[in-house]
Steps between C-alpha positions, in 0.01 A plus 500: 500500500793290452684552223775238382789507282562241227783316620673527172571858567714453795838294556356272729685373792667091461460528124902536400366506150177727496272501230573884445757781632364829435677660765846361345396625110372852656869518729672477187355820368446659790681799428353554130120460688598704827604809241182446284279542802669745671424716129176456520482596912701799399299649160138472770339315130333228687166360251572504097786666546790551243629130618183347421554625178811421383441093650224503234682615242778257542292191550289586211832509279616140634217368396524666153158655494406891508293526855529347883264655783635420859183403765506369831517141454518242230133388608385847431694489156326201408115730621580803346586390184211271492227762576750707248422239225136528539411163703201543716234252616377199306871452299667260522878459544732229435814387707740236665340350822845443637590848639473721736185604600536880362492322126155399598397783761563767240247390248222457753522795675429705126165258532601293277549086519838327479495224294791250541725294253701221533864539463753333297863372566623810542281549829375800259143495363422265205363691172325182436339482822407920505358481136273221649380758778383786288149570492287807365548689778902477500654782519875463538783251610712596776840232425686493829892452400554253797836425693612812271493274198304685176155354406446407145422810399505439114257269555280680732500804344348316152238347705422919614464633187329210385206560740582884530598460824747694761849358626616646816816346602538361917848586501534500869808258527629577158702875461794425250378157339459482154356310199693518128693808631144691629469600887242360660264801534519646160287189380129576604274780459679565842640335785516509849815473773582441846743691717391297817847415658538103360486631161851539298468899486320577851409787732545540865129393535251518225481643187425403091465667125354407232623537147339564126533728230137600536526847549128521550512222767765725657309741574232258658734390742684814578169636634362184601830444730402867653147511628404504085610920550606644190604848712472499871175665457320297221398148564447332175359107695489354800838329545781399777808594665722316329819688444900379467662655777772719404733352778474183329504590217857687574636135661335294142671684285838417689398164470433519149818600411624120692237294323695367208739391757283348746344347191805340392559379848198328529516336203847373569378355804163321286699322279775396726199353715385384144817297440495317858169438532294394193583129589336544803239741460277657202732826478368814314578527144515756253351436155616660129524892511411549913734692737377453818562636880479308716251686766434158647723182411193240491544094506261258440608206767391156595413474897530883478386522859739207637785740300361848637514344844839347455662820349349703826674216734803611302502892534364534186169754438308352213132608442191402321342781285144468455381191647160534453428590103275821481211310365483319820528803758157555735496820242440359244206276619271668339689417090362162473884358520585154655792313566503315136451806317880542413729202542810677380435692746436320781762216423785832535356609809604154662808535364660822507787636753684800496830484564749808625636727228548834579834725348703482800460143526852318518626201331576361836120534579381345208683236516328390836181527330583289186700265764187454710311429222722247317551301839083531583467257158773296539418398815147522488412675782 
């Protein structure tokens, strides 16, 4: 089987500025992660070990709430805490079609059905739009913070307890955003995040948490994570290997202690993109209240293609996230979706290009992208 690797992940050859640098932000640390591994090698604690531990403890206190249970992946955050919850076949689930397909995939494979809701300005889901998808058999509302910019949670969380429903936050590409001075993750009944390495606080391969002050949901996932054992010896359900290395965790929770940085960084880089750009280009914004992170600066762009093309003739790695909305993959053929269903939507796919940010990222690199830009519409290539 041949098994590729997003290109994304690597500095690719002829790109002078890449879309990321991982191996650059990981040299600059290298010491601090080279000691945190070499503990773990040395204390033989290899699975839910002492590092595990501590990682949840500190996560769970950045995003102000009391619990945080480290699992394998931020897909298998999204299905534990699901089947956690209670969702089994014939619910119903509501979220944003334009994700990635784990923001769909999780709710199916619990048996339930994803049900899909147009999006606002904000690229995040419309509370409009998601009130107008509830149905009897709704069960919850999974708001994916896109781009690392907060849902409106206020909003969505009236519409919950309105129809006594569930809100598990997606916040996959959002550790460290916030809304009125709340983390993201400390909004929903719980919420879910990715440690895949193109998130802001990453492992060295894959790993997520998911965070609530549920204590009873806790102790859902903690087993659920671990075969559903409560000892070694007693199986309490059926459940996966889906454990936090302890490796990793050793390596996030150096990275944790960076994130404010990096953080600052990238947003530095956003709005100095921001300042250049937004004659050009629909630029990301950030509305009353939101601190956001920047896991993926996002334009909306005329000719977007004509510009991706032109800013890969330059050197320049620029990608297009999610293409094809959700609603319209071959897996969801069977959810009675077509191509009309969400405009918003759709009209965003079109549009959207990601642009290079990554902390690391110099001035002098930035300002080719911003200069390739600006000279793409004045010239009208």
């Amino acid at each position: 089987m041949l098994v590729t690797t997003p290109p994304e992940l690597n500095r690719r050859p002829g790109f002078q500025v890449p879309y990321s640098d991982l191996a650059a932000q990981a040299a600059a640390i290298k010491d601090e992660l080279m000691t945190a591994f070499e503990t773990v090698l040395d204390s033989g604690r290899y699975i839910l070990g002492p590092q595990v531990a501590a990682f949840e403890r500190e996560f769970a206190f950045c995003c102000n709430v009391g619990f945080a249970v480290g699992v394998g992946s931020g897909t298998c955050a999204l299905h534990l805490a699901l089947r956690g919850l209670g969702v089994r076949a014939g619910d119903e689930v509501i979220t944003a079609p334009n994700s990635f397909a784990a923001s769909a995939a999780a709710i199916a494979l619990v048996g339930a059905r994803p049900v899909f809701a147009d999006i606002g300005p904000d690229l995040n889901i419309d509370p409009e739009a998601l009130e107008m998808a509830i149905t009897p058999r709704t069960r919850g509302i999974i708001p994916i913070h896109f781009t690392g910019r907060p849902a409106r949670m206020p909003e969505i969380l009236e519409i919950a307890e309105r129809y006594n429903l569930f809100v598990l936050e997606d916040a996959a590409q959002a550790v460290g955003a916030q809304l009125h001075g709340r983390p993201v993750g400390s909004w929903g009944r719980a919420a879910c995040f990715s440690m895949h390495p193109l998130k802001n606080l990453h492992a060295f391969g894959d790993g997520g948490i998911v965070t609530t002050r549920d204590s009873v949901l806790v102790q859902q996932l903690t087993r659920a994570r671990n075969h559903g054992l409560r000892t070694r010896d007693d199986c309490q359900f059926w459940s996966y290997n889906s454990r936090l290395d302890e490796v990793q965790a050793a390596l996030l929770r150096v990275q944790l202690r960076h994130l404010d940085q990096w953080t600052e960084e990238r947003r530095r880089l956003a709005f100095r993109y921001n300042e250049h750009l937004a004659r050009h280009v629909e630029v990301p914004t950030e509305g009353v209240g939101e601190y956001c992170v920047y896991q993926t600066y996002m334009i909306q762009a005329d000719r977007r293609d004509a510009l991706q093309r032109c800013l890969t003739d330059r050197g320049i790695e620029a990608l297009v996230h999610y293409p094809t909305p959700l609603h319209l993959q071959p897996a969801a053929g069977t959810l009675g979706y077509n191509a009309h269903s969400f405009p918003q939507t759709l009209r965003a796919a079109d549009r959207i290009l990601s642009l290079p940010l990554y902390p690391g990222m110099t001035d002098a690199q930035q300002d080719q992208v911003i200069e390739s830009i600006e000279r793409f519409y004045r010239r009208g290539d």
